[in-house]
N, C-alpha and C positions, 0 to 999 in steps of 0.2 A: 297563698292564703285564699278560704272561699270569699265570697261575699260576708257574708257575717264581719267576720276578721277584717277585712277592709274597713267598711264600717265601722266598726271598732276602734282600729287604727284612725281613720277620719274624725270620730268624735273625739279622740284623744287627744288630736293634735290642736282640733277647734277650740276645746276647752282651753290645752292651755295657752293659743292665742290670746284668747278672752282675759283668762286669767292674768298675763303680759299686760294687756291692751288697757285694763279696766283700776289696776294697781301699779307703781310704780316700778316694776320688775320692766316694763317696758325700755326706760329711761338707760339701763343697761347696753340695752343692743340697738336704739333707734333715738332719733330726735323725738321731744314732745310733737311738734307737728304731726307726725305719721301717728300716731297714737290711735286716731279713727279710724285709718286703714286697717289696720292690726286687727281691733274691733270690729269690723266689717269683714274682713279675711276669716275670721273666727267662726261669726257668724252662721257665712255662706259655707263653711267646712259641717258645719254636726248639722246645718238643715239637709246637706246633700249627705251625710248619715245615715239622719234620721228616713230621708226620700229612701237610700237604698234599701234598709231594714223593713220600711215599709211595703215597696215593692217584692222583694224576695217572700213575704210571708202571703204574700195577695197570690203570687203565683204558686207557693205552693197550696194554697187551698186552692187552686184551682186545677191543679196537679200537673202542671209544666214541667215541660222535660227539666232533668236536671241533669242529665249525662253521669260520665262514670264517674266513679269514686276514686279518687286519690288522695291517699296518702299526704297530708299536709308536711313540707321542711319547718320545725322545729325552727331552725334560725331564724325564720322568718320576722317572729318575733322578738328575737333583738330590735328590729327598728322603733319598739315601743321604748328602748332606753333613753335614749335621745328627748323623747317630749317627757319623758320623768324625770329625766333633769332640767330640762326648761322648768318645767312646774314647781320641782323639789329645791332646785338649786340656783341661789342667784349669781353669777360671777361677777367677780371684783369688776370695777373701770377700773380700765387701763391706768398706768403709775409710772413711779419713777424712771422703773426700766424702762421702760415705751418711751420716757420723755426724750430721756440719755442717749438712746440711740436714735433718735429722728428727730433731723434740723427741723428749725424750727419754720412752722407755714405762717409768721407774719408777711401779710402784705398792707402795701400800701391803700389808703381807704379814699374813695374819692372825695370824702370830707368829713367836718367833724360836728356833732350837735351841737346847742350848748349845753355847758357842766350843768349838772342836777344842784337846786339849792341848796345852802348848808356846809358846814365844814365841820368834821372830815368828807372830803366829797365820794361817794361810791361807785366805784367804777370797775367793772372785771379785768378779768389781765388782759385780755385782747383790746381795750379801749386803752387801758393806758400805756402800754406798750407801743401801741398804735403814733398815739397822741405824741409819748416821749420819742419813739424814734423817727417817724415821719416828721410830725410836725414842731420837734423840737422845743416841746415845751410849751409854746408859745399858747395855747388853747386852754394851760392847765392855771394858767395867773398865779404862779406861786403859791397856789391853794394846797392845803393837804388833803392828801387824799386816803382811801379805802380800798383796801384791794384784799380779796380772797381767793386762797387755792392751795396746792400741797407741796409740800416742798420733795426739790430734788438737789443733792449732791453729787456733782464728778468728781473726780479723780484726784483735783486736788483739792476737793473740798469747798469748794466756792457753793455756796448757798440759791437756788432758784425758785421762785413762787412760781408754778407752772399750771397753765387749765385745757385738757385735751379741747379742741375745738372740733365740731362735726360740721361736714358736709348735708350727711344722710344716718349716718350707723355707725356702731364703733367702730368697723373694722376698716372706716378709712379717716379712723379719729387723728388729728395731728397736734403738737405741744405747740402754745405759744407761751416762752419763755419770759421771765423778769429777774436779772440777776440781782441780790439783798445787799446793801450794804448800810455801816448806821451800829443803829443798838439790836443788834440781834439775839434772841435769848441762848442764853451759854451751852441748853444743849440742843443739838438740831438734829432730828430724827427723819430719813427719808420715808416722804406718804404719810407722812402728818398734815392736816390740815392748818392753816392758819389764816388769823384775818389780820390784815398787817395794814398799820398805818403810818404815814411818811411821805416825806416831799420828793418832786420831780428832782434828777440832776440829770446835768450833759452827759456823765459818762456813758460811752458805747461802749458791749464789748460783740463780738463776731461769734455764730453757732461752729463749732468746729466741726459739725456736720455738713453744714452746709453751707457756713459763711453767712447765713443771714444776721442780721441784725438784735441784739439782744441787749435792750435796754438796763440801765440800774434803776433801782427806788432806792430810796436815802430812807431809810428805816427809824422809826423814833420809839414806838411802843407794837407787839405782836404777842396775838393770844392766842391760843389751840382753840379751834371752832369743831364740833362734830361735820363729819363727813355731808353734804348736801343731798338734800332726796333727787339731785339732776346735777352727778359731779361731773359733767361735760357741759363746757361753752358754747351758748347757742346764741350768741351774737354774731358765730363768724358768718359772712354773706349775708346776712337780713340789710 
């Protein structure tokens, strides 16, 4: 590709940095946190663009070598599909399947805040999850609580309120799991969302991926919520 083409390709990819960075399309592939980076990445891609279009036209008014002519490769241009699907196309978050096959990454938390006022109490799956299998309840005072996220079914059908959690980006997104038990609505669709509310119980059951820990909620009323403009969990590690 000459210069030009370069260029081209560099401001296409800035844009749809930007375009990522500046809209929710972000939230797909990175934590909110990095959102600025993204935006700043963008940035500094269509100003060094716009630098090299500018320089390229400066030198040919001044009639700088350009050497010989070649023949541009055709393919070359594929690499602009890629950032027309960033831009065009949002991909799903990650879901059931992802949940199902990767134990679950609860860990234990080196403490706990206190409960937010009010009852139903709101709390994400990695908090109460946290809360029920660490610290065994003790933190929740028999309060009902709040929890949102999508549901996943295995094999035999056991019901889970699951919310990927991130690191950094989706692609090292992990489930942490809450298995339903209670008044559950009669029909249960996997990667539906729901806001579910219901009390602590002891029961444990075990990830059969991984063995880790996979608390119950005692289920009493659950509604179908629309999908979140940030359907990944960004309380893990904060």
């Amino acid at each position: 590709m000459n210069r030009h083409a370069q260029a081209a390709v560099l401001f296409l990819l800035g844009a749809a940095l930007l375009h990522a960075g500046a809209t929710d399309l972000a939230l797909r592939y990175v934590k909110a946190g990095l959102r600025p980076l993204l935006l700043v990445s963008g940035a500094v891609l269509v100003a060094a663009a716009l630098a090299t279009v500018h320089h390229e036209r400066r030198r040919g008014r001044r009639g700088g070598p350009r050497g010989h002519a070649h023949p541009e490769p055709r393919v070359a241009w594929l690499l602009v599909l890629p950032l027309l699907a960033l831009i065009l196309v949002a991909p799903p978050a990650l879901g059931s399947y992802s949940a199902l096959r990767t134990g679950t990454a609860l860990q234990q938390p080196y403490g706990y805040g206190p409960l937010p006022a009010g009852d139903p109490v709101p709390l994400s799956v990695v908090d109460y999850a946290s809360r029920a299998a660490f610290g065994h309840g003790r933190s929740l005072h028999g309060r009902p609580v709040r929890v949102t996220g999508f549901l996943a079914l295995d094999r035999s059908g056991t019901p889970y309120l699951v919310r990927m959690a991130l690191n950094c980006c989706a692609a090292d997104a992990q489930p942490v799991k809450i298995a339903l038990t209670g008044q559950l609505p009669p029909v249960l669709r996997p990667d539906a969302w729901l806001e579910v509310t219901g009390h602590y119980t002891p029961r444990l059951a075990r990830d059969p991926v991984n063995d880790g820990p996979v608390p119950y909620l005692k289920v009493t009323s659950a509604r179908p919520v629309p999908v979140p403009h940030d359907p990944y969990d960004e309380t893990w590690n904060t």
